[in-house]
N, C-alpha and C positions, 0 to 999 in steps of 0.2 A: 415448324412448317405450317401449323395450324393457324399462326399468330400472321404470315405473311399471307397465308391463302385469302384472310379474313381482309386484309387492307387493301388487296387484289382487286379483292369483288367491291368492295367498297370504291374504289378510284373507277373505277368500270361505272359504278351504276351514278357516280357524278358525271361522266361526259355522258352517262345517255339521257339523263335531264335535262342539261347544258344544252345537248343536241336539240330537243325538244319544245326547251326557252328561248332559245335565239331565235328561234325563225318570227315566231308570237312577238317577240321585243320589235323587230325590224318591223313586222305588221302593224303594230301601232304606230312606228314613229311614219311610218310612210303611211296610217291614215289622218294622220293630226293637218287640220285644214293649215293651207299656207297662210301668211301676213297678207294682210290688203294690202295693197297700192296704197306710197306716201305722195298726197300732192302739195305742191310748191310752186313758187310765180314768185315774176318780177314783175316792174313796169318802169318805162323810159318815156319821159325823162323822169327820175328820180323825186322830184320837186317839179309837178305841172305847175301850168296858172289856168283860172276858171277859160275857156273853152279851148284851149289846146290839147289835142290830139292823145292818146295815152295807149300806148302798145303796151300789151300786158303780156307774158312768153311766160309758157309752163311748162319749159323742158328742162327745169330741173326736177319733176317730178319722177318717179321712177317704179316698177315693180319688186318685189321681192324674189328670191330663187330664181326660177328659170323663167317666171310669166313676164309679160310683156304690156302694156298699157296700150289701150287699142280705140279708146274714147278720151273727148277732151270736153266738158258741160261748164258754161262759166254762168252767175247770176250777177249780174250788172245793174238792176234796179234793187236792191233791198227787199225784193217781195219772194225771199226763200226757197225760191225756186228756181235751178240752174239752167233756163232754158233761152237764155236772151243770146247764146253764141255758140259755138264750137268749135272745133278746133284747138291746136298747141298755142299756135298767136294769134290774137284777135285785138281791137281796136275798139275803147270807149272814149267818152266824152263828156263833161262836168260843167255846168256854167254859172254855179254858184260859190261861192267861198264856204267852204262845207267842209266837214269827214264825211269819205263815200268809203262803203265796204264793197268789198268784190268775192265774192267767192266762189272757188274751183272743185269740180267732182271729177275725180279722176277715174276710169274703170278697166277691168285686166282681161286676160283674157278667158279668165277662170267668173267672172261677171260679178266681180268684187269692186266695191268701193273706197276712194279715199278722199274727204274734203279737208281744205284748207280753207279759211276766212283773211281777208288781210283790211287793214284802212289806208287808202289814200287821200292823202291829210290836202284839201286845196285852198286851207284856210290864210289868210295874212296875219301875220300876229303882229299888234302893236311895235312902237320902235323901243329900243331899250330906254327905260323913264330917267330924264334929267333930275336931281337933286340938288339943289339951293339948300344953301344954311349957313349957321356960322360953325366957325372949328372947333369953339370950344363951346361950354354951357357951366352952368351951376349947379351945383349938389343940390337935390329935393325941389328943384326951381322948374314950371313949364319949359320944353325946349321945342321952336317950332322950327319944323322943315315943310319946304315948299315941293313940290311935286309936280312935273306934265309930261307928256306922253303923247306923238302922233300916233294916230292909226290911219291906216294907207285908205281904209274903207268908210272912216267916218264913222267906224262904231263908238259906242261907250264905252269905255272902262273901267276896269278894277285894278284896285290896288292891294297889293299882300304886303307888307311892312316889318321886317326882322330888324325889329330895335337890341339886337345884342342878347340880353337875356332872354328875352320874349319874344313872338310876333303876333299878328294879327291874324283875324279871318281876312277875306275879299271883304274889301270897301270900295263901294260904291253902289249903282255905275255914276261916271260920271263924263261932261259931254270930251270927246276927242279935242285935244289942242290945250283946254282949259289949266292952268297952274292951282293945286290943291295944295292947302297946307293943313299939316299933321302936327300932334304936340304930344311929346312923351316925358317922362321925369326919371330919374334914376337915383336910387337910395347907397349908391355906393359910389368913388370917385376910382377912376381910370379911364383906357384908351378903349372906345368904344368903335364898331365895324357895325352901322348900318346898309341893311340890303331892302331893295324895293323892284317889284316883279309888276308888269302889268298884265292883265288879260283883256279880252274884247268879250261881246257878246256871244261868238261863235264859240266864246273857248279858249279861243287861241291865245298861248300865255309868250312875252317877251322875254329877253334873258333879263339873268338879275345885274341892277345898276347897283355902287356899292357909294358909301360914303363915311367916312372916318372924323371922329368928332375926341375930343378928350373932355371929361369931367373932373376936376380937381376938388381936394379939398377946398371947401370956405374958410377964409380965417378967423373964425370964432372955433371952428373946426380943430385946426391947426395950433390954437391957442393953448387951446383945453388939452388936446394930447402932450404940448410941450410942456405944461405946467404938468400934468399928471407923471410925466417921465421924471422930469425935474426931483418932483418930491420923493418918485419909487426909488430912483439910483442917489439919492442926495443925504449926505448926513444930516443934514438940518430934519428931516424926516426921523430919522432915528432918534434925534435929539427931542424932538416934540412928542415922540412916544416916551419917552424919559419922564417927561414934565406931562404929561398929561395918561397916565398906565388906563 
């Protein structure tokens, strides 16, 4: 009876701890500050051009738990301060071919903040670069490729150059329109996948153009391997180790 009395008071004196600790646990979790406000934005159209219009809409922004977002602060000049608008949706405007940043501060009702940053890009990027050449080249021999590129704005460009194994840094600039030729050599013979990227001034990079070239063996090349099989797989080989140990 001693042995149950003991396990009695025992179970008793855990629920009146328990009783004790829960209320303290609930008290903490219900004083731990809530999440800020996440903010977020679009803008239409998707793709502006330099001065057309740009609605920028922050209502997928949102609060956390039960608060509610009760202010809308946008910075529309780059000078880090969100004070050029207000509102969910609001309207800017660009007149240069540039990246323009925008950034949103969202705030709750609890006088919490949340920013977002985004860039809209209203730059032109050159057109994909034409490639000139011939299809094939020679083993260890200069190979030239010729190279142009409009740009809608008349800037200069650069050129990036993935010759297969290797590529380049940006080369140039050089003036828009102009045909540039480039010369690469390759120490090994196969089917080679040249890629050429251009950029402008502003940045703005074009997709990659691609162009396929094959390098074969030379026949001094081809010579020398077939003599050297010749003699590896040929009795006459074995025979001249014979006469000559």
């Amino acid at each position: 009876m001693k042995k149950y009395y003991i396990s009695f008071k025992l179970v008793l004196t855990c629920i009146l701890l328990l009783s004790l600790i829960t209320p303290t646990i609930a008290g903490l979790k219900e004083k731990q500050p809530p999440h800020p406000p996440v903010a977020n934005f679009h803008w239409a159209p998707e793709f502006p051009d330099p001065g057309e219009i740009i609605t920028l809409n922050a209502s997928e922004s949102y609060a956390e738990h039960h608060e509610h977002i009760v202010a809308y602060y946008w910075d529309l000049n780059e000078d880090g301060c969100c004070d050029d608008a207000t509102g969910m949706i609001t309207d800017c405007c660009h007149y240069s071919c540039n990246l323009y940043y925008v950034t949103l501060t969202v705030e709750d009702n609890l006088g919490q903040t949340g920013k977002r940053t985004k860039a809209i890009d209203l730059r032109d990027p050159p057109e994909k670069p034409t490639i000139a050449g011939k299809q094939t080249g020679k083993l260890g021999e200069e190979y030239t490729l010729s190279v142009s590129t409009n740009d809608p704005n008349n800037d200069k460009v650069y050129y990036k150059i993935d010759w297969g194994p290797k590529d380049t840094d940006w080369l140039g600039p050089y003036p828009s329109g102009n045909t540039i030729e480039f010369s690469n050599s390759w120490e090994n013979q196969g089917d080679y996948k040249i890629k050429v990227k251009a950029m402008d001034t502003t940045e703005a990079e074009s997709d990659w153009a691609e162009f396929e070239i094959t390098i074969p063996m030379n026949k001094y090349t081809t010579l020398q391997s077939f003599v050297y099989r010749f003699f590896e797989h040929s009795f006459i080989f074995e025979f001249l180790k014979l006469l000559f140990p």
